[in-house]
DOKE-349804 format. One record per atom (N, C-alpha, C): y, x, z; residue in one letter. Coordinates in steps of 0.1 Angstrom, whole numbers, plus 2048, in hexadecimal, padded with zeros to 3 digits. Atoms other than C-alpha are relative to their C-alpha. Layout:
N
YXZA/...
END
This chain:
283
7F3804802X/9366AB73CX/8088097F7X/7FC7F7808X/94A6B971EX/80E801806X/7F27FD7FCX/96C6CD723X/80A7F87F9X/7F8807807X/97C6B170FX/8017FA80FX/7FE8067F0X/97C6A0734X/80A804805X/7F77FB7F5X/9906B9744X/80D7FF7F6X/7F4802809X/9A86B6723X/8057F4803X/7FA80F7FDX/9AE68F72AX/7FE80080EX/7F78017F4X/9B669474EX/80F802801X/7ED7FF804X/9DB68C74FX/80280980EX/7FE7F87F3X/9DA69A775X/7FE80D801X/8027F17FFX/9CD6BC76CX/8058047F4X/7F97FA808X/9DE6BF74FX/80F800802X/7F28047FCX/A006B8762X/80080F807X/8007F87FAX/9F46D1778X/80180E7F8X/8017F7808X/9ED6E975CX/80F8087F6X/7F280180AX/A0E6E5749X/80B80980EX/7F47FE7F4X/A216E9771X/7FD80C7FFX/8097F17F7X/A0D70A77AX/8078067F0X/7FA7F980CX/A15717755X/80F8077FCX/7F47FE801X/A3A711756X/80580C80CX/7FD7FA7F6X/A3D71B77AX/7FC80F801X/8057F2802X/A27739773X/80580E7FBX/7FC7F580AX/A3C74975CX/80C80A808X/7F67FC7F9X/A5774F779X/7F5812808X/8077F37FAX/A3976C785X/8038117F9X/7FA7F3806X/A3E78776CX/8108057FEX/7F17FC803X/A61782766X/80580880DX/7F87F97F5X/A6578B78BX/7F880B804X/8047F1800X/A517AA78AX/8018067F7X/7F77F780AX/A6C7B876FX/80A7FB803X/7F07FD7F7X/A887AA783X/7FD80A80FX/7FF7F57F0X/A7D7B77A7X/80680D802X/7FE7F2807X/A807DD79AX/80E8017FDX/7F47FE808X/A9B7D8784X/80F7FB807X/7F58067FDX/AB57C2796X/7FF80A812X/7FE7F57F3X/AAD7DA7B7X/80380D7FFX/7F87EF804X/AB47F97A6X/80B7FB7FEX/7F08057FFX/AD67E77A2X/807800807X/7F48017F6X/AE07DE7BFX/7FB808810X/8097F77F5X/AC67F77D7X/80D809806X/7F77F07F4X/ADE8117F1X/7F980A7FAX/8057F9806X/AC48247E3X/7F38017F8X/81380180EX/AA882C7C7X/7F67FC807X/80A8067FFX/A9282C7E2X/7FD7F2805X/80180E7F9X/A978057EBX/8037F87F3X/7FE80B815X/A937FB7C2X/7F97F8804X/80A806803X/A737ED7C9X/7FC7F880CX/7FE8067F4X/A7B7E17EDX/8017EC7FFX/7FF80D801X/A857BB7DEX/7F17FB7FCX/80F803805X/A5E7BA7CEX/7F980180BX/8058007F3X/A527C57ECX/7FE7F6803X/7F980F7FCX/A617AB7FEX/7FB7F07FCX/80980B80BX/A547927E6X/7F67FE803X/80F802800X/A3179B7E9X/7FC7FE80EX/8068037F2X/A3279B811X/8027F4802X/80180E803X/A4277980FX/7F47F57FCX/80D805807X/A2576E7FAX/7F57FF806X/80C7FE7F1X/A0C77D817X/8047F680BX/7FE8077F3X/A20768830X/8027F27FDX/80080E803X/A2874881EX/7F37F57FEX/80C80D808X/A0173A810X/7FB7FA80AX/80580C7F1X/9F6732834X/80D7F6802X/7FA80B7FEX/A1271D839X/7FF7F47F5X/80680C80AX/A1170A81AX/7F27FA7FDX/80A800800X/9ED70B81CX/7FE7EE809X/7FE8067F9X/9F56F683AX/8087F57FAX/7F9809807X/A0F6E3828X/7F77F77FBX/808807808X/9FA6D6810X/7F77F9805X/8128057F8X/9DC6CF826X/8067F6807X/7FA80B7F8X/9F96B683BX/8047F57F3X/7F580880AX/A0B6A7821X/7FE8047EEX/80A80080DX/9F56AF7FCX/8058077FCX/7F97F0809X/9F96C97E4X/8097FA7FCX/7F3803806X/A166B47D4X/80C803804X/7F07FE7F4X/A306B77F0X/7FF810802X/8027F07FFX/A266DD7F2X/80880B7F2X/7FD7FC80DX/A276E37CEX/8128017FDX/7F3801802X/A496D27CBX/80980E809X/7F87F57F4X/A566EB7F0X/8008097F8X/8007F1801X/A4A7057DEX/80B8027F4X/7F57FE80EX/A616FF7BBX/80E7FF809X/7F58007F8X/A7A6F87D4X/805810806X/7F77EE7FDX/A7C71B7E6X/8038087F5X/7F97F880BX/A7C7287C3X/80D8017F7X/7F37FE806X/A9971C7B8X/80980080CX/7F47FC7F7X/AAE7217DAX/7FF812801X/8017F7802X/A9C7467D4X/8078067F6X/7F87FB80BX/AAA7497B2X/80C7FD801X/7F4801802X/AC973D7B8X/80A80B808X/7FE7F77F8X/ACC7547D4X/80180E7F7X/8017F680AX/AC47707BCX/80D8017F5X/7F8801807X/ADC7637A5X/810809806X/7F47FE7F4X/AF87667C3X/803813802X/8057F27FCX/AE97887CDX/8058077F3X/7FE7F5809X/AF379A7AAX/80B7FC7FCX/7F0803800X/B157877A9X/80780780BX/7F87FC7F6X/B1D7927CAX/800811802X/8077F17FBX/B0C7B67C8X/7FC801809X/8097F97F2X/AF57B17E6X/7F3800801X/80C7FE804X/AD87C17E7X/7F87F880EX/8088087F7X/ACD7AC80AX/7FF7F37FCX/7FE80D80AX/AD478A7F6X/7F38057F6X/80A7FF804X/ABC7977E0X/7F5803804X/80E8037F8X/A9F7A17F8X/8027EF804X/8048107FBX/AA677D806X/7F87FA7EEX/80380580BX/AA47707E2X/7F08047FDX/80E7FB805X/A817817DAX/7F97FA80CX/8098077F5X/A767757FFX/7FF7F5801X/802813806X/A797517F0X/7F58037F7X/80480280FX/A6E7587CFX/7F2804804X/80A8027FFX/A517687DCX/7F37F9808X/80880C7F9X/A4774B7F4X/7FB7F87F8X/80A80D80AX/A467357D8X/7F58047F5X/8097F8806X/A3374B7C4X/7F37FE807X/80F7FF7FBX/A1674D7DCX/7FE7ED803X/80380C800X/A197227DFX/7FC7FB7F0X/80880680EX/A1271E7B8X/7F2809800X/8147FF800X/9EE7327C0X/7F87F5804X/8088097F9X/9E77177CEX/7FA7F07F2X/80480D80EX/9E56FF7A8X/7F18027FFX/808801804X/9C670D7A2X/7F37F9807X/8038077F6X/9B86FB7C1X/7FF7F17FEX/7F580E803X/9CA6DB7BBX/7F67FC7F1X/80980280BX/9B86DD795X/7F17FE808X/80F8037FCX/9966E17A4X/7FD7F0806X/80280F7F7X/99C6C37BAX/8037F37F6X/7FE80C809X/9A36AD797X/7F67FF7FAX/80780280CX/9846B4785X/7F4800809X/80A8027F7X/95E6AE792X/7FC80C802X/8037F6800X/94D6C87A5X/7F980A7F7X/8067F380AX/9386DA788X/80C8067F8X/7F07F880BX/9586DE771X/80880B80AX/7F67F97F7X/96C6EE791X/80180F800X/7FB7F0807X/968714782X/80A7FC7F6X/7FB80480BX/96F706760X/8137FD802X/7F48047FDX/9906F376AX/80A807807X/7F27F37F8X/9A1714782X/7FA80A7F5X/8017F4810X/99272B761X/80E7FF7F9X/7F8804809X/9A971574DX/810803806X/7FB7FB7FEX/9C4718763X/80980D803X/7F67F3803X/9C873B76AX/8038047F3X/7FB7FE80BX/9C573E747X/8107FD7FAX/7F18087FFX/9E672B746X/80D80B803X/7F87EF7FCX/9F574F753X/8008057F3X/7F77FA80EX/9F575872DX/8067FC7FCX/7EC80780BX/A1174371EX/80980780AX/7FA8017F3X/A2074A742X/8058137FCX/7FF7F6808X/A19771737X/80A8037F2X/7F97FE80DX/A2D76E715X/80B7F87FFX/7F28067FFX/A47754725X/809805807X/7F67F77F6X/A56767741X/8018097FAX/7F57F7807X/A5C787732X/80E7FA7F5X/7F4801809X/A6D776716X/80E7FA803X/7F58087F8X/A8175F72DX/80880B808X/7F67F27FBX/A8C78173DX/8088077F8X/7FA7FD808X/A9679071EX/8087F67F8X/7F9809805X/AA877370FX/80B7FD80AX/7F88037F6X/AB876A730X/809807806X/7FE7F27FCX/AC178B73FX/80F804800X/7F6800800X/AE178C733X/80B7F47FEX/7F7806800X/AEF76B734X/80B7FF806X/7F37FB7F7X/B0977374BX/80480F7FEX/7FE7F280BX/B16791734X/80980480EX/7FA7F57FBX/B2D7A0750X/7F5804814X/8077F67F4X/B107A076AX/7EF7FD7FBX/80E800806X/AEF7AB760X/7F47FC807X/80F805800X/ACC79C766X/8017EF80BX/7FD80F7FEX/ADF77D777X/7FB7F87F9X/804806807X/AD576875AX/7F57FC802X/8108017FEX/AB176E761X/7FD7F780FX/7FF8077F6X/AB5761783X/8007F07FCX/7FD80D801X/AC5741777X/7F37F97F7X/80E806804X/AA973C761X/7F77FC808X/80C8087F8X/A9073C77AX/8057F0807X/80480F7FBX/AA071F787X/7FE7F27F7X/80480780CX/AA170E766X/7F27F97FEX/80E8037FDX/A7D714764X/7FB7F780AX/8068077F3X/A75706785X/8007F4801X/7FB80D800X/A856E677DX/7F97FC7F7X/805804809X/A766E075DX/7EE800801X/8118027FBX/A516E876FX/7FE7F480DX/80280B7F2X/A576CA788X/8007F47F5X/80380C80CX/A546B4769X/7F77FE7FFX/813807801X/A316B3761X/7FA7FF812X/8048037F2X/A2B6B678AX/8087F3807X/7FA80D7FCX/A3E69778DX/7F87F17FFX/80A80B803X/A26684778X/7F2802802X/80E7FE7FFX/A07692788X/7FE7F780EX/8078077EFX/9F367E7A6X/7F580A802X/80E7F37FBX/9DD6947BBX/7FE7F880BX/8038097F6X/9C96877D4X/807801810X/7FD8007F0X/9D36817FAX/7FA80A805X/80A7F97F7X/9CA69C812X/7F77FA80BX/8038047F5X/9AF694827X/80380480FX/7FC8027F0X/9B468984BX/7F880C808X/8047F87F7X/9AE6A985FX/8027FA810X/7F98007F2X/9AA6A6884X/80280C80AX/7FE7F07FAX/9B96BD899X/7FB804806X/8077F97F3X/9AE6D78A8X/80680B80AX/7FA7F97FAX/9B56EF8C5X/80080C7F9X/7FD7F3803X/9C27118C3X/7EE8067FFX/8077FA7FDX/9A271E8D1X/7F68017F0X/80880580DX/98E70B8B1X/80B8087F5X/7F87F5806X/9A871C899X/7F880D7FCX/8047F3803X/99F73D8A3X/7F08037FFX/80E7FC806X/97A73B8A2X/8017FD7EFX/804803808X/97D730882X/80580E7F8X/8007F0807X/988756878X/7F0807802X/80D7FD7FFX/96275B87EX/7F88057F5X/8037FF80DX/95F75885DX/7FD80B7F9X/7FA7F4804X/96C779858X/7F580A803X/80F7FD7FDX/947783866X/7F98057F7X/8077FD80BX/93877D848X/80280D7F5X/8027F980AX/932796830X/8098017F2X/7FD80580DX/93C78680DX/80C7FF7FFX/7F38067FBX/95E777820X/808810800X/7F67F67FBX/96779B82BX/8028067F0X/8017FA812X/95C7AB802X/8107F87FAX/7F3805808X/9707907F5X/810802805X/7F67FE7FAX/99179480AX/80A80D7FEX/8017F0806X/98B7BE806X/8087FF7F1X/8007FD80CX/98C7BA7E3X/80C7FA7FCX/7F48077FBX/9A679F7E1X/80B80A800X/7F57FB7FBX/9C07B57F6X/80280D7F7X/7FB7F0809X/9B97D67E1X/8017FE7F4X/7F880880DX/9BD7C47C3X/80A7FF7FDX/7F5807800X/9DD7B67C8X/80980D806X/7F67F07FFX/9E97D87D6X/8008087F2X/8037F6810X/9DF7E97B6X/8097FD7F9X/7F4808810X/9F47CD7A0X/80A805805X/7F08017FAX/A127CF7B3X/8028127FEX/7FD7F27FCX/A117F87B9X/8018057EFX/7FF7FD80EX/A0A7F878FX/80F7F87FBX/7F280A807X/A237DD783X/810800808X/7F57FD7F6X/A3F7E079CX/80D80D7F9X/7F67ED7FDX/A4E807796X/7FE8007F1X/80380180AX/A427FE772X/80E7FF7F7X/7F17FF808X/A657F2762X/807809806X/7F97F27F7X/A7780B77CX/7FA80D7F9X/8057F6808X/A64825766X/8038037F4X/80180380EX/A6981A747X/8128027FDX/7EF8037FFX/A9381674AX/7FE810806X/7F97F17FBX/A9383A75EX/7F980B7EFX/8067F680AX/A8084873AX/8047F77F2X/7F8801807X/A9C838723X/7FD7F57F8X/80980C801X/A8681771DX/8087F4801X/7F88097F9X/A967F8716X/7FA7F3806X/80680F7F9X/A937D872CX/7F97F87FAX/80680D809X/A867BF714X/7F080E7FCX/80D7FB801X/A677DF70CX/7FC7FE80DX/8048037F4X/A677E0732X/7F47F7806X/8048157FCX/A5E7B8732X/7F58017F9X/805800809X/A497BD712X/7F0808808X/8077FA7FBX/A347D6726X/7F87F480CX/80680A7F8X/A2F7BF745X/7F97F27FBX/80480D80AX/A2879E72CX/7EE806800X/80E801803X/A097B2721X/7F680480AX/80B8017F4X/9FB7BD746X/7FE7F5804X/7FF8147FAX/A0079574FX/7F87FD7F9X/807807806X/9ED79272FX/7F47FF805X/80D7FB7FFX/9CF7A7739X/7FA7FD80AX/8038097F4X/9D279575CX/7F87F47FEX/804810804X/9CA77674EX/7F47FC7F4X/80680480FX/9B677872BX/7F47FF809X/8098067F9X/997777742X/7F97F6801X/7FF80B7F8X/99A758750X/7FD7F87F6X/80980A80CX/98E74B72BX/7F27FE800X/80D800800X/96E753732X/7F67FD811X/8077FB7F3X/96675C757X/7FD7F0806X/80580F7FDX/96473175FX/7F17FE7FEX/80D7FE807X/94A72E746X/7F580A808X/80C7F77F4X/93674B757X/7FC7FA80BX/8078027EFX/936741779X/7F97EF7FEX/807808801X/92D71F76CX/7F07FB7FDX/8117FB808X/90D72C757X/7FE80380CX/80C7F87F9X/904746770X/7FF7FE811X/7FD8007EFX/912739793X/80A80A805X/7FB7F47F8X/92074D7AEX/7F580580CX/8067FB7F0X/90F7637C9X/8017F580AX/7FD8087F1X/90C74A7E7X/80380780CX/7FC7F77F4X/91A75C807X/7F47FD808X/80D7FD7F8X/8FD76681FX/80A80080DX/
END
């Protein structure tokens, strides 16, 4: 099957275009979190308290939507999730008009719910294209995190000060701009129905953490969680560094744009691999 296929899928390219736009809201808010918390923090040490926040959100929100989706299809999930983003950004907005720095943990405890419901596109792709493509087609996706990389910062620096008597408000409002203009192409995509689960008891539930047995399940999970500590514990305190060593915001942004890049440039190739070479099968 040639990748001109997964080009003339209007459904994964709806999806590609959503996840792109919506994507771009990720960097921008790990060079607001820092920055708009050192603003309105009690103290320095509660700059990095709204990112926090964010990223636990993120841990607590994907099982529910997980669930979402699995009831009522990734569409109606997708949409929830642009939804908490813009009552998160608006919140945010509020929060740097009003000067409250608990307005703004709330605000980041949205933003980063819907954050962890757009991981979920590259799922949603897989389920549009046939199974051999299904590296190829979440390759292409995350790749989709590099425009996303080079839109958000700039949408933070351009934005940042549209509300000249209160600073990084603008950026806020943006994200909901964005959010709105990424429900466009997810308007005209069809994803298929969730299949009919039938329920099961609690007891069935928890065996099915059993899983967690395996070997491969626990590696991958390991790796996973120390991964995602690493980004956050690098990128986070990153602009807060940069601004205490006379750095301006838009280099700040400029900086974060190209660790987002180096996140993502990857994902051009690593499809293709696992297509050639496979993957380990879990033992």
């Amino acid at each position: 099957m040639p990748t001109s296929i997964i080009s003339r899928n209007r459904n994964y390219l709806g999806l590609l275009a959503a996840n792109t736009i919506l994507g771009s809201a990720m960097p921008m808010l790990i060079i607001l979190g820092g920055l708009a918390g050192l603003l309105l923090a009690p103290s320095i040490a509660l700059a990095t308290l709204p990112a926090s926040l964010q990223t636990l959100a993120g841990l607590l929100a994907a099982a529910p939507f997980s669930l979402l989706m699995g009831k009522l299809g990734r569409k109606t999930g997708f949409v929830t999730g642009v939804a908490v983003a813009i009552v998160g950004a608006l919140i945010g907005v509020w929060a740097l008009f009003a000067g409250s720095f608990i307005l703004l943990c709330i605000a980041h405890l949205a933003l980063g719910a819907a954050l962890a419901c757009y991981q979920y596109f590259r799922f949603a792709a897989a389920e549009t294209v046939s199974t051999e493509w299904r590296p190829v087609a979440i390759s292409l996706m995350l790749t989709s995190g590099l425009i996303a990389a080079f839109v958000g910062p700039q949408m933070f620096i351009v934005a940042k000060d549209a509300f000249a008597q209160v600073p990084l408000a603008g950026a806020y409002a943006a994200l909901v701009a964005f959010s709105l203009i990424g429900l466009i192409p997810l308007a005209l995509t069809k994803l298929p129905n969730p299949p009919k689960i039938t329920p099961r008891s609690l007891k069935q539930r928890l065996s099915s953490l059993s899983v967690l047995k395996r070997k491969p399940i626990r590696l991958a999970v390991g790796l996973g969680a120390v991964s995602q500590g690493i980004m956050v514990f690098l990128m986070v305190p990153t602009p807060l560094a940069m601004i205490g060593y006379d750095f301006s915001e838009a280099i700040a942004g400029d900086v974060i744009r190209w660790h987002v890049v180096a996140m993502f440039a990857p994902s051009f190739f690593t499809g293709f691999l696992i297509k050639k070479f496979g993957v380990k099968p879990a033992q």
